[in-house]
PDB file with one MODEL, atoms N, CA, C and O in Angstrom:
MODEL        1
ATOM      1  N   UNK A   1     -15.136  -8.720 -12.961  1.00  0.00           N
ATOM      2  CA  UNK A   1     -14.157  -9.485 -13.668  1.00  0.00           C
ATOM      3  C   UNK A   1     -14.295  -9.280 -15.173  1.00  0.00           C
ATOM      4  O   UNK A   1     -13.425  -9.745 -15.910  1.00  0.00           O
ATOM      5  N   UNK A   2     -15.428  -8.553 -15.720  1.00  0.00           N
ATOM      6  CA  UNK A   2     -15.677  -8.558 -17.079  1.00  0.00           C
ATOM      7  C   UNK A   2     -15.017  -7.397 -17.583  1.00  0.00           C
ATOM      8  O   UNK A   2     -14.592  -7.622 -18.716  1.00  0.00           O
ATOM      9  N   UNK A   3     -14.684  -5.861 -17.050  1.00  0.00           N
ATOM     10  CA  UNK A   3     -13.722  -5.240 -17.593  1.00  0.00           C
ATOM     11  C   UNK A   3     -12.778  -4.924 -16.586  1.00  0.00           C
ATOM     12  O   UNK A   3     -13.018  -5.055 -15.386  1.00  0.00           O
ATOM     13  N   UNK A   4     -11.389  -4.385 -17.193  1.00  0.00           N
ATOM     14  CA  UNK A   4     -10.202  -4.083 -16.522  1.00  0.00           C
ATOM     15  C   UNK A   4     -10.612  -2.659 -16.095  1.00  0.00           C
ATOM     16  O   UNK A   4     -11.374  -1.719 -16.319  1.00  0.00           O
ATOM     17  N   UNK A   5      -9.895  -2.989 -15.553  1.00  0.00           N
ATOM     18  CA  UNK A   5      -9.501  -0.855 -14.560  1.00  0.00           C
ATOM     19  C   UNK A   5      -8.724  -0.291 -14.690  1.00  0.00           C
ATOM     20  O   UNK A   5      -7.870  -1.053 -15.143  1.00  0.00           O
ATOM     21  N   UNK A   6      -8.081   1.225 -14.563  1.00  0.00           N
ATOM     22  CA  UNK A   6      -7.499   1.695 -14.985  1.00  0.00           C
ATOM     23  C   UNK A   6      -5.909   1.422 -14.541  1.00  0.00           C
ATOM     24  O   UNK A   6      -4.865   1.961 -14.908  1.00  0.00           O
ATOM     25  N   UNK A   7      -6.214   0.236 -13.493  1.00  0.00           N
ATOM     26  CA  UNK A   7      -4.823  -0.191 -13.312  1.00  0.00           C
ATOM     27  C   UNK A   7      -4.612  -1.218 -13.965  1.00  0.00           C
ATOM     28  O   UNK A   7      -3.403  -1.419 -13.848  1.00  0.00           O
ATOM     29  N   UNK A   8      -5.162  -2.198 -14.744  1.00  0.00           N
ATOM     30  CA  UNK A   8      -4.824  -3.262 -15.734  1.00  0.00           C
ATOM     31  C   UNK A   8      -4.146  -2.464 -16.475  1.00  0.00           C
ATOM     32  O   UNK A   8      -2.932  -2.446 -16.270  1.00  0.00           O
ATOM     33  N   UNK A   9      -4.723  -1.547 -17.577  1.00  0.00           N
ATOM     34  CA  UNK A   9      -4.380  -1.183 -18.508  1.00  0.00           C
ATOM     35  C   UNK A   9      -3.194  -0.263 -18.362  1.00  0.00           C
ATOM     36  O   UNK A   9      -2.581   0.060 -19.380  1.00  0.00           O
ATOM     37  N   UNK A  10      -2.729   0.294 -16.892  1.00  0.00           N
ATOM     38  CA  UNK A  10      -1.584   0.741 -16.988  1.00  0.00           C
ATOM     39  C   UNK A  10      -0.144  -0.099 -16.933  1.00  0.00           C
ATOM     40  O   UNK A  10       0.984   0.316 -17.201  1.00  0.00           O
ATOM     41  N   UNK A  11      -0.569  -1.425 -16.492  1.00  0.00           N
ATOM     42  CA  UNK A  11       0.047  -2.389 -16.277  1.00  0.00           C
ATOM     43  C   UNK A  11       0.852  -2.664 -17.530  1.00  0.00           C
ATOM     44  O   UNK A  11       2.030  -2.697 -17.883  1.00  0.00           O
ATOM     45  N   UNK A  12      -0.703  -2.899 -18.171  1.00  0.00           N
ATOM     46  CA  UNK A  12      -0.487  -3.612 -19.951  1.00  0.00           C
ATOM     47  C   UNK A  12       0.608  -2.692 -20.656  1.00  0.00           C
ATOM     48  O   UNK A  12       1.461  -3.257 -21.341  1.00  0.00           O
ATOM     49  N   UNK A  13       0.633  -1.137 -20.511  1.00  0.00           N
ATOM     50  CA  UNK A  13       0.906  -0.326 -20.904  1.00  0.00           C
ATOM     51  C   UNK A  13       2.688  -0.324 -20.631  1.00  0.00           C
ATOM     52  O   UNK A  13       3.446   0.020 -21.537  1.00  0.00           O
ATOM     53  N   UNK A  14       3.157  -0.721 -19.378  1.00  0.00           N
ATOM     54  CA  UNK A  14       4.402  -0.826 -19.201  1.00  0.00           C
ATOM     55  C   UNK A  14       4.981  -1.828 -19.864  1.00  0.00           C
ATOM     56  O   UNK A  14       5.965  -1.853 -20.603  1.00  0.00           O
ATOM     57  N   UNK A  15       4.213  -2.678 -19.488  1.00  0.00           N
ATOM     58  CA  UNK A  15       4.588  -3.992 -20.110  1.00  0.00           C
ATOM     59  C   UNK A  15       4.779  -4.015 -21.685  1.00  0.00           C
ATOM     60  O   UNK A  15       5.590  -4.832 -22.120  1.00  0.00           O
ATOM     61  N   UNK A  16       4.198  -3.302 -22.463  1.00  0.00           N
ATOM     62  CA  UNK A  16       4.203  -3.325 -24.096  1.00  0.00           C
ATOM     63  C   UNK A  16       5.613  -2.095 -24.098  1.00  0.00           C
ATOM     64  O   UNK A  16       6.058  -1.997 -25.242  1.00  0.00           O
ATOM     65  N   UNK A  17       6.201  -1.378 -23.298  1.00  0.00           N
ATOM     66  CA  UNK A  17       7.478  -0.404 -23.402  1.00  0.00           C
ATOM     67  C   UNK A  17       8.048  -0.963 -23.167  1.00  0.00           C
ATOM     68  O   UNK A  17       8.779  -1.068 -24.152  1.00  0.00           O
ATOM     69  N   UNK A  18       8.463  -1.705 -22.290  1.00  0.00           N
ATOM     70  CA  UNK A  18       9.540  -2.398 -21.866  1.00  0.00           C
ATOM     71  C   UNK A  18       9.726  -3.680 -22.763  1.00  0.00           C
ATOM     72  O   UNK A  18      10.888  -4.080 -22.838  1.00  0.00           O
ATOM     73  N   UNK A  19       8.845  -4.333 -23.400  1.00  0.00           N
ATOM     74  CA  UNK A  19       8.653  -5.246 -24.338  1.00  0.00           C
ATOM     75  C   UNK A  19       9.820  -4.488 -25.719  1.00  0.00           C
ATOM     76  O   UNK A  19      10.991  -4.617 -26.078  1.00  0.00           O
ATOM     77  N   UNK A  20       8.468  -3.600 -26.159  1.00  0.00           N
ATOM     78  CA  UNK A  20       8.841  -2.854 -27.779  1.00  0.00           C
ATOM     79  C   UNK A  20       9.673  -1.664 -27.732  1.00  0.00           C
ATOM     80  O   UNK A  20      10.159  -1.237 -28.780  1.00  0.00           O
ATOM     81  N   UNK A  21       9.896  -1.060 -26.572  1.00  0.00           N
ATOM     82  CA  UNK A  21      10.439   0.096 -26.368  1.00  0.00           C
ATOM     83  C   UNK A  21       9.821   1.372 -26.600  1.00  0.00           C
ATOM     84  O   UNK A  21       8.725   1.420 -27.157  1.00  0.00           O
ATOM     85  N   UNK A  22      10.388   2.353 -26.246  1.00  0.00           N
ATOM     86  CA  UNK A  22       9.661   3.428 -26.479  1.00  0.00           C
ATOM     87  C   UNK A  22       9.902   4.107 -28.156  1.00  0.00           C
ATOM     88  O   UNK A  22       9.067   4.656 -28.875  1.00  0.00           O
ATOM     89  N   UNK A  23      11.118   3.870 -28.376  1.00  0.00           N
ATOM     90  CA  UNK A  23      11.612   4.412 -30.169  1.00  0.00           C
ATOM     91  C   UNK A  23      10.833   4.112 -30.915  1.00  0.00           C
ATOM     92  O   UNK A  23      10.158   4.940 -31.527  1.00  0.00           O
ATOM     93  N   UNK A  24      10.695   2.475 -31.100  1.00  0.00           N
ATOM     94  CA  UNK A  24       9.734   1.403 -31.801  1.00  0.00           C
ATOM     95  C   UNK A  24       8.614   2.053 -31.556  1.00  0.00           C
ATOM     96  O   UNK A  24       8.392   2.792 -32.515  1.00  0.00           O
ATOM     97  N   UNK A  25       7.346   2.196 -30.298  1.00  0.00           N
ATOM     98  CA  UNK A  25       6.307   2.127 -30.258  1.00  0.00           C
ATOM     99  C   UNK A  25       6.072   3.819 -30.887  1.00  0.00           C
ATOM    100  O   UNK A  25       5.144   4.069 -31.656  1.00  0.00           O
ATOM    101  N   UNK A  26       6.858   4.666 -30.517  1.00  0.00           N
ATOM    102  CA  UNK A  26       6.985   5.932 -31.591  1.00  0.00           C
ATOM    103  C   UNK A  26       6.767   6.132 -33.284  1.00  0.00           C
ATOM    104  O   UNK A  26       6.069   6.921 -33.922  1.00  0.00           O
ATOM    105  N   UNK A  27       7.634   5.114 -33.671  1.00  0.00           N
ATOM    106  CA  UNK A  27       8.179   4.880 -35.213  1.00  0.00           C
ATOM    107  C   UNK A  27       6.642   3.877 -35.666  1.00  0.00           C
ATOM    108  O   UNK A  27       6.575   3.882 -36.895  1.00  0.00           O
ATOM    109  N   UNK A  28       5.950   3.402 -35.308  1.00  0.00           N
ATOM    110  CA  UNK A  28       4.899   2.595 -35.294  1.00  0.00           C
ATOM    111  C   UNK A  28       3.722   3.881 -35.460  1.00  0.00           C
ATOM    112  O   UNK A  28       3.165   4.082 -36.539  1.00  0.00           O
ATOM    113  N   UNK A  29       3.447   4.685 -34.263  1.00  0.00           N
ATOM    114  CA  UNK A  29       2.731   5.539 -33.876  1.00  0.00           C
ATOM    115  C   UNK A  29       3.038   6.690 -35.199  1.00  0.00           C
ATOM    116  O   UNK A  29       1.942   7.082 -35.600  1.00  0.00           O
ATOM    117  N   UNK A  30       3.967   7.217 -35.835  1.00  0.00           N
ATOM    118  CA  UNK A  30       4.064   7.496 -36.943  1.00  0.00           C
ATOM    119  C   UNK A  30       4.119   7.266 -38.275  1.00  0.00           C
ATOM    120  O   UNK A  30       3.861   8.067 -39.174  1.00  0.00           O
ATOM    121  N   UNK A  31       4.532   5.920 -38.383  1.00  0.00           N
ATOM    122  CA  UNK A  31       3.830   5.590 -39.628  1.00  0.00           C
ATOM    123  C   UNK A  31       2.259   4.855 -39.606  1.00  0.00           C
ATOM    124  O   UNK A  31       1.837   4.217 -40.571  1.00  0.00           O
ATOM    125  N   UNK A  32       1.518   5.049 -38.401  1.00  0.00           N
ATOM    126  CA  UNK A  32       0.123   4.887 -38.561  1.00  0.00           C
ATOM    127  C   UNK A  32      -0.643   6.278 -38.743  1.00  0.00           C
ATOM    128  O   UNK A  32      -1.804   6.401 -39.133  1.00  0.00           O
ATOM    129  N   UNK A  33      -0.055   6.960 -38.503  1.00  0.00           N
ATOM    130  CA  UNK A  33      -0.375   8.468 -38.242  1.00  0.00           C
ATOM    131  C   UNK A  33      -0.516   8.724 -39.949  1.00  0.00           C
ATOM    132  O   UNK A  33      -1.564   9.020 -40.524  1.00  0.00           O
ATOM    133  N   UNK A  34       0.933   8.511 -40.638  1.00  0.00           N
ATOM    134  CA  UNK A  34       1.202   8.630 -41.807  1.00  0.00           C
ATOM    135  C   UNK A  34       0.150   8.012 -42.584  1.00  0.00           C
ATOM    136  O   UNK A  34      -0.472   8.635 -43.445  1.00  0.00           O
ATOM    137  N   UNK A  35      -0.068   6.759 -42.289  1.00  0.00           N
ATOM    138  CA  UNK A  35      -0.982   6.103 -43.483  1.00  0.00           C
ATOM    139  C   UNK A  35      -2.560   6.355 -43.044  1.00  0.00           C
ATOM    140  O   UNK A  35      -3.429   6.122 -43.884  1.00  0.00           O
ATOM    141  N   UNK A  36      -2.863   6.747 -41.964  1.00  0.00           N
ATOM    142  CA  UNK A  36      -3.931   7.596 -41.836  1.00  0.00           C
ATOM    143  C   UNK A  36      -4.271   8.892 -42.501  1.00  0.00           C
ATOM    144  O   UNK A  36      -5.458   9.101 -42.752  1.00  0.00           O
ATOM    145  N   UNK A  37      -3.437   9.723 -42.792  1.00  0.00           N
ATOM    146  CA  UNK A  37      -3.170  10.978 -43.257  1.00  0.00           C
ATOM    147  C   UNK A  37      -2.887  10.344 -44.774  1.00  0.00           C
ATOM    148  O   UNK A  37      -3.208  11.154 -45.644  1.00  0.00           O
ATOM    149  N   UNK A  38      -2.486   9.387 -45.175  1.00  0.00           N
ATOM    150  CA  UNK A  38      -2.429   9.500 -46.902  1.00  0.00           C
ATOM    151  C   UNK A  38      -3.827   8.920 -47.438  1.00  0.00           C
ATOM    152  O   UNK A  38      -4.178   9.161 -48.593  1.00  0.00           O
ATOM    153  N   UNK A  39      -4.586   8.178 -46.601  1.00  0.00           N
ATOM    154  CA  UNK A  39      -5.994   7.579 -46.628  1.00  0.00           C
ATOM    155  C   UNK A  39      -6.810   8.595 -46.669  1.00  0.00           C
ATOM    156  O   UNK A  39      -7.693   8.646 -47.524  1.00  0.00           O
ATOM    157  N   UNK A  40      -6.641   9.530 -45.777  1.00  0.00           N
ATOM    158  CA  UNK A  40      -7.785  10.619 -45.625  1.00  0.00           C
ATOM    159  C   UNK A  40      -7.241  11.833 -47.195  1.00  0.00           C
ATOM    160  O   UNK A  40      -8.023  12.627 -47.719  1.00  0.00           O
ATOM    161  N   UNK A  41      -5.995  11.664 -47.561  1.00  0.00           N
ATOM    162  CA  UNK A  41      -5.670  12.850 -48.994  1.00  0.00           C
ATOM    163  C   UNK A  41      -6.420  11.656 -49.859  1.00  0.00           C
ATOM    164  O   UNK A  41      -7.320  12.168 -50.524  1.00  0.00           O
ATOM    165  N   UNK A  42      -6.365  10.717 -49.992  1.00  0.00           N
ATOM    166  CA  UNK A  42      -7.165  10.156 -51.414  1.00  0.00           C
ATOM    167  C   UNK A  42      -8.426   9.473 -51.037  1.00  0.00           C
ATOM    168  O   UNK A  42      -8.917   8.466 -51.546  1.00  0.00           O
ATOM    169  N   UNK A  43      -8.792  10.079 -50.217  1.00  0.00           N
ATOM    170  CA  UNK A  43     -10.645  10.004 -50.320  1.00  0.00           C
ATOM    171  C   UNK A  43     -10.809  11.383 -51.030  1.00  0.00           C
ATOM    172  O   UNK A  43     -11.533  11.533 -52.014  1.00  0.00           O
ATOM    173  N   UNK A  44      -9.940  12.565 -50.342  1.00  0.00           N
ATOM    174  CA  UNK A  44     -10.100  13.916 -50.121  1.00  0.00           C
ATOM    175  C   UNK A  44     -10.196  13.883 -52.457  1.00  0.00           C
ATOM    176  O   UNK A  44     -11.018  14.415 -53.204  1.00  0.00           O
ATOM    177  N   UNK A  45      -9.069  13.096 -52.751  1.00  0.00           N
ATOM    178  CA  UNK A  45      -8.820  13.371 -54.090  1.00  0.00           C
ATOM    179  C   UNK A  45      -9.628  12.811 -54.870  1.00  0.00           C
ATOM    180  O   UNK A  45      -9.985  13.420 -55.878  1.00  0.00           O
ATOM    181  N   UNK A  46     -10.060  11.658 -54.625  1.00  0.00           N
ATOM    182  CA  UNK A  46     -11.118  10.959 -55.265  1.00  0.00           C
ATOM    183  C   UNK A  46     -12.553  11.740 -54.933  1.00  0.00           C
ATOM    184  O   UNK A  46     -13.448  11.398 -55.705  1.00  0.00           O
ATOM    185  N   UNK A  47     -12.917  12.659 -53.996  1.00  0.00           N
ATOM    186  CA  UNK A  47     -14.395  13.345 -54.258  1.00  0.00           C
ATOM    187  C   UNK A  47     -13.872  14.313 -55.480  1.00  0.00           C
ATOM    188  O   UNK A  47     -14.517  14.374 -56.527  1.00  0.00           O
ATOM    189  N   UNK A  48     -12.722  15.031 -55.292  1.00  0.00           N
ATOM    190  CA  UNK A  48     -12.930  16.159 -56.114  1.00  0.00           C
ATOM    191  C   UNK A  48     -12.365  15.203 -57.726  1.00  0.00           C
ATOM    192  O   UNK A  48     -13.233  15.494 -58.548  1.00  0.00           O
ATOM    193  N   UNK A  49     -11.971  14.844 -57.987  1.00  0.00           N
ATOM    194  CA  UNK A  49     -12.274  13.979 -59.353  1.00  0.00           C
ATOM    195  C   UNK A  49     -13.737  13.643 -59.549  1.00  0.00           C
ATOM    196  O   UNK A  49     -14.412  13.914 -60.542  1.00  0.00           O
ATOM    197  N   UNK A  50     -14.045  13.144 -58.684  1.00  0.00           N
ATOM    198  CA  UNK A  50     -15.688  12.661 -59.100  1.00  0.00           C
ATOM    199  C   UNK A  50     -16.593  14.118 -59.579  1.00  0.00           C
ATOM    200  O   UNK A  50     -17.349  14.202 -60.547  1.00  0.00           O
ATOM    201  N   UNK A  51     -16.234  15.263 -58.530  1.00  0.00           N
ATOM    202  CA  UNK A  51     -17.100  16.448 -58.898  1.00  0.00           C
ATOM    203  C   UNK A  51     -16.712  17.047 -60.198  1.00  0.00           C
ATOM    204  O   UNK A  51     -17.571  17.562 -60.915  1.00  0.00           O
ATOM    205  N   UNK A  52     -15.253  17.001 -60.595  1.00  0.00           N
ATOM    206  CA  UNK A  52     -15.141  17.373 -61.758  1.00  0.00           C
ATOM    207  C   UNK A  52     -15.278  17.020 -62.931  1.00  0.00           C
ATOM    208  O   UNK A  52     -15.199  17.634 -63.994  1.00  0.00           O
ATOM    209  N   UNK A  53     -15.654  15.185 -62.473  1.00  0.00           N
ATOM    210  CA  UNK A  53     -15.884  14.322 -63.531  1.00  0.00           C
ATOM    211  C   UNK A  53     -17.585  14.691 -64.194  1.00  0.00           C
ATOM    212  O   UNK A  53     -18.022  14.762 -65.343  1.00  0.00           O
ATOM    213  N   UNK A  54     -18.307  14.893 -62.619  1.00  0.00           N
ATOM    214  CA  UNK A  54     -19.274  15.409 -62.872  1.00  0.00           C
ATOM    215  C   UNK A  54     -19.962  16.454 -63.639  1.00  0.00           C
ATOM    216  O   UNK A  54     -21.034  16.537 -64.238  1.00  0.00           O
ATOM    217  N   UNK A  55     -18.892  17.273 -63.390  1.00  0.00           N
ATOM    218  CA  UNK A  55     -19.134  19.070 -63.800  1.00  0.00           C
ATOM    219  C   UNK A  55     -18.841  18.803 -65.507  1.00  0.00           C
ATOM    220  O   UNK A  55     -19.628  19.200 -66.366  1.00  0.00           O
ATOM    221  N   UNK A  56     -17.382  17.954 -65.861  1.00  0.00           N
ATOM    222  CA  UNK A  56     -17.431  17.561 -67.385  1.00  0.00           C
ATOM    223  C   UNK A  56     -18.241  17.395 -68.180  1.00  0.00           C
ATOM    224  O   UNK A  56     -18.440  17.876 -69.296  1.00  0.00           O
ATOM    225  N   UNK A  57     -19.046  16.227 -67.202  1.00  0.00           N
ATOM    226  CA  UNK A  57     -20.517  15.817 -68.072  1.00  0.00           C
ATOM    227  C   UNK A  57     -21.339  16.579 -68.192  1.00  0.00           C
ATOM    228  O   UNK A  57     -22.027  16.622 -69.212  1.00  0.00           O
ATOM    229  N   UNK A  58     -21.537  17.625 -66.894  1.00  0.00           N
ATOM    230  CA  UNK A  58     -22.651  18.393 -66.886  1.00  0.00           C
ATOM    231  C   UNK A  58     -22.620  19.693 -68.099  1.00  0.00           C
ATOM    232  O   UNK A  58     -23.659  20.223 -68.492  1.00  0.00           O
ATOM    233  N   UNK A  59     -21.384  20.045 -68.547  1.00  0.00           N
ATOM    234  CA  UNK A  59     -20.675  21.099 -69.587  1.00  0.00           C
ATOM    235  C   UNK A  59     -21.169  20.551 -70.733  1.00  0.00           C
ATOM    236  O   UNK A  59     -21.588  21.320 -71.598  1.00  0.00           O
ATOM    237  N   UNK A  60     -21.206  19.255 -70.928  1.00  0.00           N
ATOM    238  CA  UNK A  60     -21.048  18.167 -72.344  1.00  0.00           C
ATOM    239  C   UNK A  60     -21.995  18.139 -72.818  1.00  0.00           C
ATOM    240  O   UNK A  60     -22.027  17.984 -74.039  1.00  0.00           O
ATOM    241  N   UNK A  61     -23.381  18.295 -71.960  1.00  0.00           N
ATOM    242  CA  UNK A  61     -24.830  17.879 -72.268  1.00  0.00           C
ATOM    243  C   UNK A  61     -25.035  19.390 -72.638  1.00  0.00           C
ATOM    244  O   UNK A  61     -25.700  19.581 -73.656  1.00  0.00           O
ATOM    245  N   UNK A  62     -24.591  20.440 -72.004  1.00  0.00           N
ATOM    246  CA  UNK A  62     -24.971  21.860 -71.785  1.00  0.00           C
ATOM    247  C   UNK A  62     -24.734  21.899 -73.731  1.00  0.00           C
ATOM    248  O   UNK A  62     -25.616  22.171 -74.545  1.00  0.00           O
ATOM    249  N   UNK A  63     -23.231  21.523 -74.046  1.00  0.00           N
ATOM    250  CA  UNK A  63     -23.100  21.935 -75.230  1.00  0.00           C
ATOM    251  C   UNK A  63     -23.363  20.769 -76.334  1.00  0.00           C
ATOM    252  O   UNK A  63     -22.838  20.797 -77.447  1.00  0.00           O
ATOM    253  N   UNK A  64     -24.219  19.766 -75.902  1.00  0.00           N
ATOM    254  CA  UNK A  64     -24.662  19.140 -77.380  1.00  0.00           C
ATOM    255  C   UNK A  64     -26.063  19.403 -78.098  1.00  0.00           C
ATOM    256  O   UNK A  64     -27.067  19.601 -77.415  1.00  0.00           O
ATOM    257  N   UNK A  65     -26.096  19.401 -79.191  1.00  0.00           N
ATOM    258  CA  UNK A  65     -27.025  20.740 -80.039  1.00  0.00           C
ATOM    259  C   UNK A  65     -27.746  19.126 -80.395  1.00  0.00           C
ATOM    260  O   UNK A  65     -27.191  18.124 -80.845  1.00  0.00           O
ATOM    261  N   UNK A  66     -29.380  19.374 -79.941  1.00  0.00           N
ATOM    262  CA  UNK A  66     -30.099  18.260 -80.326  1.00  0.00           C
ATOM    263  C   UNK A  66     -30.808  19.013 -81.600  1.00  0.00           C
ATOM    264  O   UNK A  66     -31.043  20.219 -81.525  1.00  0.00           O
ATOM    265  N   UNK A  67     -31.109  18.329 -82.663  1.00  0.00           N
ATOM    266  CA  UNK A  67     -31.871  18.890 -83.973  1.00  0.00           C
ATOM    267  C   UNK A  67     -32.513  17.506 -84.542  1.00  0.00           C
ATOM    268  O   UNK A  67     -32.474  16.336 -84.162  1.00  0.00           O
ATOM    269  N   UNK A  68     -32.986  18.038 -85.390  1.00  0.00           N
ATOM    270  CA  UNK A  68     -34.184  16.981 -86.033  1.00  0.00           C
ATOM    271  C   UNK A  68     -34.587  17.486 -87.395  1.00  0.00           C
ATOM    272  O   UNK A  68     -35.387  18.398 -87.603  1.00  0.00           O
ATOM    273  N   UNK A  69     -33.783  16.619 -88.504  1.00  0.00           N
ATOM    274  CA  UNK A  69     -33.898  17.010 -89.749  1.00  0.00           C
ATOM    275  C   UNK A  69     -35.426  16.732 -90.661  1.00  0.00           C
ATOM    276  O   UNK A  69     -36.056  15.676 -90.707  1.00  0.00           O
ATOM    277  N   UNK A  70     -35.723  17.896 -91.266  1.00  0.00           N
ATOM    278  CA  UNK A  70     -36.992  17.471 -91.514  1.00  0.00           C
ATOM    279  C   UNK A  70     -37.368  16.897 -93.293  1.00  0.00           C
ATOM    280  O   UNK A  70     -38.367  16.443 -93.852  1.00  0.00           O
ATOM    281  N   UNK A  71     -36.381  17.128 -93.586  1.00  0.00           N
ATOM    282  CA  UNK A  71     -36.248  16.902 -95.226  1.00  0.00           C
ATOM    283  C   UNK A  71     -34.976  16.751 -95.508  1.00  0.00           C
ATOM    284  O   UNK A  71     -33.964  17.279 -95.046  1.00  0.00           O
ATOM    285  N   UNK A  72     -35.180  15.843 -96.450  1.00  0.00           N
ATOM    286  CA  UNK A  72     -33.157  15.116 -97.601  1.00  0.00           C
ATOM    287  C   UNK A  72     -33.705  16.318 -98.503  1.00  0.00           C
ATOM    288  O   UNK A  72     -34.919  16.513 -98.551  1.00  0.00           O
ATOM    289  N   UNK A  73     -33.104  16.863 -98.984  1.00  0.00           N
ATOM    290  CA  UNK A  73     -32.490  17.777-100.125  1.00  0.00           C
ATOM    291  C   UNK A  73     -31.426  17.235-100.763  1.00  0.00           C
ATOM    292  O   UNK A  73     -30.268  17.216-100.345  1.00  0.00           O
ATOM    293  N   UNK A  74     -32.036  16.582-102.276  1.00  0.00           N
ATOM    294  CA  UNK A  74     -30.825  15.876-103.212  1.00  0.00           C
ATOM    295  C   UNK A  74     -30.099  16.802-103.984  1.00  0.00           C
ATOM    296  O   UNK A  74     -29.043  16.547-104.563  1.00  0.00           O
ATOM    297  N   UNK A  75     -30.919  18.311-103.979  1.00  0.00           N
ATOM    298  CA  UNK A  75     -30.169  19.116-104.784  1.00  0.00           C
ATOM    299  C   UNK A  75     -28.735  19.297-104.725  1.00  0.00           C
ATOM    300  O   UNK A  75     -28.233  19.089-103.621  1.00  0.00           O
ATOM    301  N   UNK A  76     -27.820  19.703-105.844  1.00  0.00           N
ATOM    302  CA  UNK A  76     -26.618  20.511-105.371  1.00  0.00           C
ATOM    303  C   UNK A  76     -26.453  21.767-105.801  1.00  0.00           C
ATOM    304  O   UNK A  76     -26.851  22.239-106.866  1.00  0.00           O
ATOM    305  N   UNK A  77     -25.881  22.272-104.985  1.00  0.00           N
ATOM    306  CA  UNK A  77     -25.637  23.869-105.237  1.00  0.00           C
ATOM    307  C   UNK A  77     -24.357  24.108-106.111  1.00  0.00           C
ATOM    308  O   UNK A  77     -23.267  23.598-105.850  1.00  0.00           O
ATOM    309  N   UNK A  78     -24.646  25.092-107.374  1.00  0.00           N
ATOM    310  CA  UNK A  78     -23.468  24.900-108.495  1.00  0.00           C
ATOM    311  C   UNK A  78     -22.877  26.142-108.347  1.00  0.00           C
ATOM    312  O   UNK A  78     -21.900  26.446-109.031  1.00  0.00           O
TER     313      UNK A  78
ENDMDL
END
């Protein structure tokens, strides 16, 4: 009694077509499809931003020139 069989669930199964129809349960089945598929492009877009956000920084450090002045020179050159 604790799970159904494969004849409950075919039962259930008529019963939700004849309920919602078949067009509906289609048009449903595609825009879940859809918003599955736009979920999986902006994970997909958000890694590669992050890697390039990464790679930016990693360029940034490559090109900042660390120095260490060792003397003021008040002179001026005439």
């Amino acid at each position: 009694m604790g799970s159904f069989s494969i004849w409950h669930w075919l039962v259930v199964l008529v019963i939700v077509m004849l309920v919602f129809g078949t067009k509906k349960l289609r048009n449903i089945g595609q825009d879940l499809g859809g918003a599955v598929k736009g979920f999986k492009e902006g994970i997909r877009e958000a890694n590669t931003e992050a890697d390039t956000d990464a790679e930016k920084q990693k360029l940034a450090n490559e090109k900042t020139i660390d120095a260490e002045v060792r003397e003021k020179s008040d002179k001026v050159k005439s």
